[in-house]
C-alpha positions as CSV (number, residue, x, y, z in Angstrom):
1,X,0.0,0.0,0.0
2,X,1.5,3.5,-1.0
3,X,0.7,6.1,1.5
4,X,2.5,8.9,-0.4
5,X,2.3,10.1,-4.0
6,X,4.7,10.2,-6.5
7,X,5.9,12.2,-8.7
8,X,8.1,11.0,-11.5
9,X,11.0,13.3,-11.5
10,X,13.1,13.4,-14.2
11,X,16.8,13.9,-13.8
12,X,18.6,17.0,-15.9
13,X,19.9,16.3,-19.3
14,X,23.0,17.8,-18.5
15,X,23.5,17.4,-14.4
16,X,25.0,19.9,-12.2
17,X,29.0,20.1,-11.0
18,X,31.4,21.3,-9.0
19,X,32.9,23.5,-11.7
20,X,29.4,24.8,-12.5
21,X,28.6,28.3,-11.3
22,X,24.9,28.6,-9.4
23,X,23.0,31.9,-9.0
24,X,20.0,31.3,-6.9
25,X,17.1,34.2,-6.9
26,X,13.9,34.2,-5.5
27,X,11.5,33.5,-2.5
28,X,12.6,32.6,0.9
29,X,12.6,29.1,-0.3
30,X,15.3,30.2,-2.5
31,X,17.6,30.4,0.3
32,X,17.2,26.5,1.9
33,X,18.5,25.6,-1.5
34,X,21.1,28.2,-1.5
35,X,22.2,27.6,1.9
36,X,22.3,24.2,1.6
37,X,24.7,24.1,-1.7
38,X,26.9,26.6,0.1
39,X,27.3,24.2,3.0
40,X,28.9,21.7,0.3
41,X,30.8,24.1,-1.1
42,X,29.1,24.5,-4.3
43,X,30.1,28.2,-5.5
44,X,27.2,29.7,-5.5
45,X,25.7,33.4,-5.3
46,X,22.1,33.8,-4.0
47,X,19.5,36.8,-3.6
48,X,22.0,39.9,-4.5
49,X,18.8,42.2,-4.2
50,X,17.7,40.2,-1.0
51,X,14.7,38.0,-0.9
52,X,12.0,38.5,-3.7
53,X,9.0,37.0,-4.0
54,X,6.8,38.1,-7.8
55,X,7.9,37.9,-11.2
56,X,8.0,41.7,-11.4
57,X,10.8,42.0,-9.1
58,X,12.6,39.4,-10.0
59,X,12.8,40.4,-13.6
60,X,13.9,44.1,-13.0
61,X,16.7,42.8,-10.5
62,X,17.7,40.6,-13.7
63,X,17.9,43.3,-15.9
64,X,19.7,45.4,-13.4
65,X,22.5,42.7,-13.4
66,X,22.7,42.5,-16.6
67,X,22.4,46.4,-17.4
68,X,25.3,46.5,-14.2
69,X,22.6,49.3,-12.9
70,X,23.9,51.1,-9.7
71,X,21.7,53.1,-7.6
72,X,22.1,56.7,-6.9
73,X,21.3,58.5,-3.8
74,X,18.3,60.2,-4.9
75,X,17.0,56.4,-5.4
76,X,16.6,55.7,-1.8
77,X,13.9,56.4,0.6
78,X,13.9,57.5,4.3
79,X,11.6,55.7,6.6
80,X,11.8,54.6,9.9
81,X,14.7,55.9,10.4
82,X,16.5,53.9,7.7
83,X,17.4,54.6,4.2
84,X,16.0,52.2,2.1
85,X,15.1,50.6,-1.6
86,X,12.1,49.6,-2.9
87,X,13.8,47.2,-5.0
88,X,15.8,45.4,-2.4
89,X,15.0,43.4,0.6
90,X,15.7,45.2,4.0
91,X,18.8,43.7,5.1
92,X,20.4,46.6,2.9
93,X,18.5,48.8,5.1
94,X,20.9,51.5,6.5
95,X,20.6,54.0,9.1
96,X,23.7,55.8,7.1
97,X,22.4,56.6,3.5
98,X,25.8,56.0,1.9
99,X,26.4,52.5,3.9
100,X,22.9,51.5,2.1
101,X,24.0,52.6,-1.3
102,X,27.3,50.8,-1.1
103,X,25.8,47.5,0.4
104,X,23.5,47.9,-2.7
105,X,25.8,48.7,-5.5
106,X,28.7,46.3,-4.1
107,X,26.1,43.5,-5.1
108,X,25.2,44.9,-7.9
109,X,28.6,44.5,-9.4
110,X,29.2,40.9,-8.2
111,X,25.6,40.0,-9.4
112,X,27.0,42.0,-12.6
113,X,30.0,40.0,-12.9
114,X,28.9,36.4,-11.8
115,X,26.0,36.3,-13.6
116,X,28.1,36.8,-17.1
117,X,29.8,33.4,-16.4
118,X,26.9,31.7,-14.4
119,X,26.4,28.3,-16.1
120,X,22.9,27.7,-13.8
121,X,20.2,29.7,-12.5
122,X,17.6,28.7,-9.9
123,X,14.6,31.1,-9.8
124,X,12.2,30.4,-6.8
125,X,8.6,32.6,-7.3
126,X,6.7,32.4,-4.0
127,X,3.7,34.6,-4.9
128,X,1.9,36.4,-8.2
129,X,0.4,39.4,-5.7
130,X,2.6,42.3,-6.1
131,X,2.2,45.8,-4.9
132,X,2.5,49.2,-6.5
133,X,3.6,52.0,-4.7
134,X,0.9,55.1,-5.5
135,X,3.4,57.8,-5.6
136,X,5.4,56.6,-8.3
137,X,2.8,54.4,-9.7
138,X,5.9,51.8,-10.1
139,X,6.2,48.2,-8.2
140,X,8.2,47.7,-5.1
141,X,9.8,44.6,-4.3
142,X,9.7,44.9,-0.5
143,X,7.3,47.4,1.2
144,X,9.4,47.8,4.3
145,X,6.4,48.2,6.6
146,X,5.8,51.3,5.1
147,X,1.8,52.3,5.8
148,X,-0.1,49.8,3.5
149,X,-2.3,53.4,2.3
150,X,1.2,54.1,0.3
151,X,0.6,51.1,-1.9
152,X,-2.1,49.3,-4.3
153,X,-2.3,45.4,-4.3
154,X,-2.4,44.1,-7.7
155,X,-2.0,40.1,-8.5
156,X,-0.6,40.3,-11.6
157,X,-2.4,38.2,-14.8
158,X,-0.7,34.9,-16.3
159,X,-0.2,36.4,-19.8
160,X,1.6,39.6,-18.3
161,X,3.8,36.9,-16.0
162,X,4.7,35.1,-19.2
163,X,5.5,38.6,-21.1
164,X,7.6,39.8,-18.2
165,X,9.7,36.0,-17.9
166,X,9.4,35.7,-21.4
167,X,11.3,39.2,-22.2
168,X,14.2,38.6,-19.7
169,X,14.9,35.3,-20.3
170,X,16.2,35.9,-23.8
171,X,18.0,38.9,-22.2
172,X,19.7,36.9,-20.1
173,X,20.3,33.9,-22.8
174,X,21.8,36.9,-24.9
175,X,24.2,38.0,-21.6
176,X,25.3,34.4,-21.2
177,X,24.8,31.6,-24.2
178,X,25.8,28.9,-21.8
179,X,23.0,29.7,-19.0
180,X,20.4,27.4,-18.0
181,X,17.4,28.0,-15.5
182,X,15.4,25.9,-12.7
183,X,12.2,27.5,-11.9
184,X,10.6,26.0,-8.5
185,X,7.5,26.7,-7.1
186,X,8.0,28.0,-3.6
187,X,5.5,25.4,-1.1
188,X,5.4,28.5,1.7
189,X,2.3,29.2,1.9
190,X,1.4,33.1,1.9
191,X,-1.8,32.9,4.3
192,X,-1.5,36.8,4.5
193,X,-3.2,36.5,0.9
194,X,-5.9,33.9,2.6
195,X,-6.1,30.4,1.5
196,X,-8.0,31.0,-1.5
197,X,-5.7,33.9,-3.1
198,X,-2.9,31.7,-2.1
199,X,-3.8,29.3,-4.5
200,X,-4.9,31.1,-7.0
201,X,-1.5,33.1,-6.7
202,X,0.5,29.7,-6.8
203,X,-2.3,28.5,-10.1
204,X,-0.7,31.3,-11.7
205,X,2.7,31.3,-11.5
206,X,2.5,27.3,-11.9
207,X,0.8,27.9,-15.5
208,X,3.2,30.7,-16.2
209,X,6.5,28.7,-15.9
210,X,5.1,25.8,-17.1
211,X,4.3,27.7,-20.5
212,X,8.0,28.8,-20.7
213,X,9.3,25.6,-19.6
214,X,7.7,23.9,-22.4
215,X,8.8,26.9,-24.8
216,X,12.3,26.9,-24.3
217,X,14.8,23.9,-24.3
218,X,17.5,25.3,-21.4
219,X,14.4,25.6,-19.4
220,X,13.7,23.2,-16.6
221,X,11.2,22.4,-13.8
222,X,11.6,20.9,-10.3
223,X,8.7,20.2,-8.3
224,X,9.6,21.8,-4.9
225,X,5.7,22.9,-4.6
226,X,4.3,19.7,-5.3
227,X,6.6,17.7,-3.3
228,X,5.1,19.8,-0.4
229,X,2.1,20.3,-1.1
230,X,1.0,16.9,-3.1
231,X,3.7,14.4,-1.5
232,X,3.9,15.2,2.2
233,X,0.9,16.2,2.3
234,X,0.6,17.2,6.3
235,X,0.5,20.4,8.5
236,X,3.3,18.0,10.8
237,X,5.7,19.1,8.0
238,X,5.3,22.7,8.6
239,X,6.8,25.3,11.4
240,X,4.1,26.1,14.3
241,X,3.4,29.4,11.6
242,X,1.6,26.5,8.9
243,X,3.1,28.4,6.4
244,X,6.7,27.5,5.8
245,X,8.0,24.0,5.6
246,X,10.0,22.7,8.6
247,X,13.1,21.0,8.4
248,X,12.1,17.5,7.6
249,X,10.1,18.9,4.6
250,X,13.3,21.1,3.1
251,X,15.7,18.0,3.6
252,X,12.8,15.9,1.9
253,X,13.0,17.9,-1.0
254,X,16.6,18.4,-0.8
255,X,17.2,14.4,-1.5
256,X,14.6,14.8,-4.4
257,X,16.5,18.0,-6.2
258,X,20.0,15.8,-5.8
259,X,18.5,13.0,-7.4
260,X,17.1,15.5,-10.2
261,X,20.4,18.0,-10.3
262,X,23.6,15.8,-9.6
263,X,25.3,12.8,-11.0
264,X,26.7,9.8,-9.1
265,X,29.7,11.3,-8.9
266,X,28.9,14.4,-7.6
267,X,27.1,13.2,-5.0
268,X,29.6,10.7,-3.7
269,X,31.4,14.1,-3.2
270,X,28.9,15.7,-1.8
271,X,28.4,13.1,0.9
272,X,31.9,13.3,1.9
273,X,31.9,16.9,2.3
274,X,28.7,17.0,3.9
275,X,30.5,14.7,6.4
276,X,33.1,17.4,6.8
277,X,30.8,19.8,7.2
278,X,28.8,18.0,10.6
279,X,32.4,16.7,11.9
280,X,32.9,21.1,11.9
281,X,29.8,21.7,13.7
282,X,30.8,18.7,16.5
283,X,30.8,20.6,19.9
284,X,33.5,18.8,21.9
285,X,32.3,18.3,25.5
286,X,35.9,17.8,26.6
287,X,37.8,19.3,23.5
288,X,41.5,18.7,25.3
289,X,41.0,14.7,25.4
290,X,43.1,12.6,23.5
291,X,40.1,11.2,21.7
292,X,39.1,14.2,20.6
293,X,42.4,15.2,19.2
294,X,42.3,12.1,17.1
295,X,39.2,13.3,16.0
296,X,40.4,16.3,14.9
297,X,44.0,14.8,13.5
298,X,41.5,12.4,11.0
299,X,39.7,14.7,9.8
300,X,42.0,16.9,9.3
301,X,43.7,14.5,7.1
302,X,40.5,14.1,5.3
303,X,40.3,17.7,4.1
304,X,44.0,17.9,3.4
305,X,43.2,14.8,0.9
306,X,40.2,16.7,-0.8
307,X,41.3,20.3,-0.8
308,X,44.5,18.5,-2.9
309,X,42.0,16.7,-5.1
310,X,39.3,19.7,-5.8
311,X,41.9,22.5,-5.4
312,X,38.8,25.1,-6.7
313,X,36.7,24.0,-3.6
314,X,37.2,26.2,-0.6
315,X,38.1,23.9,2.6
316,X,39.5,27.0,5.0
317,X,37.2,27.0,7.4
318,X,37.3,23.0,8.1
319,X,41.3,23.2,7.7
320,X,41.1,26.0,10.1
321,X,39.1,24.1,12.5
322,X,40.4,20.3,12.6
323,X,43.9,22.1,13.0
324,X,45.7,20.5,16.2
């Protein structure tokens, strides 16, 4: 008897490396993928504008990569006693104006630059409501807790998601031949929207990349959303919130992208790092025994032996730490 559903997932045509460079943009959901590749030292750069949930706001920070756009003074806004952007998330949120403006315009440039040689990009969309700020009768991609009277909710139409997608996608093909996209499906569920516009949200962003996934062969489609939603099925895989998955549910769907992203190989590497990786988060209850010192003398041996063999991966940290 099968007590889950599955979903056939088909792995990539052309599987993702170690040499491969990974931008990651999107949705809070963007960033358990993100962190997690960091971890095992995939080089990856995620969320240069800051978390982003709507197709609106992901396209212009695109285009603003590509365009190498950097902000000017008379760009930001003062509220709460910190100068912010409407097009970034608030951690570049400044009480100094100039401290905000080069936080924003130093990831501008790396965004700039990595995303010329970027051979993957992962695009998480959590939501199709997006929110127009009245003054400037332009769309912001975080509303700071600015008064909600500044702004006009507008959940924005499938054929005007596709146009927007459609447009910067061959942009960015033109930027960078060799670039291939992911789009997921954040599963967070927005319940500020209520259940119903939730779905109908989700419904629309779901047609939208499916439309573009089918139009465009370096175009591809993993099922984050469905895994979720569809495969686990229960409110006992969400945080006490019931609206973002807990940790069983993003290392449930972190075994299904492997499967679908990664060859054997690379995940026989991953798994050693990985093992790395928890050795360096060990807390030693007696760290001046002898049997911890072996510890550390082994597994320092073990990253000596893979930083000579993947000389491009960046062991410091564990180096640093299994040092006796």
């Amino acid at each position: 008897m099968n007590f889950l559903a599955n979903i056939d997932i088909k792995p990539l045509p052309h599987s993702i490396s170690y040499n491969d460079k990974i931008m990651l943009v999107g949705s809070c959901f963007t960033e358990h993928i993100g962190n997690n590749l960091h971890d095992l030292k995939f080089n990856v750069l995620q969320n240069p504008n800051g978390i982003l949930f709507e197709p609106a706001s992901v396209c212009k920070s695109f285009v603003s990569y590509i365009n190498h756009k950097q902000y000017k003074a008379e760009e930001l806004t003062k509220f709460n006693e910190l100068w912010q952007s409407w097009d970034h998330h608030s951690r570049f949120s400044n009480p100094d104006k100039e401290k905000a403006l080069n936080g924003i315009n130093e990831s501008q440039t790396a965004a700039h630059e990595f995303i010329k040689e970027a051979e993957w990009l992962i695009i998480t969309l959590g939501s199709s409501f997006v929110y127009r700020l009245k003054k400037s009768n332009s769309f912001v991609a975080n509303c700071h807790k600015a008064p909600a009277q500044w702004f006009e909710k507008y959940l924005i139409p499938i054929d005007e998601q596709i146009q927007l997608l459609d447009n910067t996608i061959h942009q960015l093909f033109y930027n960078n031949p060799k670039l291939k996209i992911i789009f997921t499906i954040s599963p967070v569920r927005h319940l500020r929207d209520g259940v119903v516009d939730n779905n109908r949200s989700k419904a629309r962003l779901i047609e939208t990349v499916h439309h573009l996934v089918n139009k465009f062969d370096r175009l591809f489609y993993f099922p984050a959303y469905e895994l979720v939603i569809d495969v686990l099925r229960d409110y006992r895989f969400y945080d006490i919130d019931l609206a973002h998955p807990n940790y069983a549910a993003t290392q449930f769907v972190m075994e299904k992208f492997s499967t679908f992203a990664f060859d054997e190989t690379t995940m026989e590497l991953m798994k050693e790092i990985r093992q790395l990786v928890t050795a360096r988060n060990h807390k030693a209850f007696h760290p001046g025994s002898n049997q911890h010192q072996q510890f550390l003398k082994q597994h320092f041996q073990k990253t000596q032996a893979l930083a000579g063999a993947y000389p491009k991966l960046d062991f410091r940290a564990e180096l640093e730490y299994f040092k006796i």
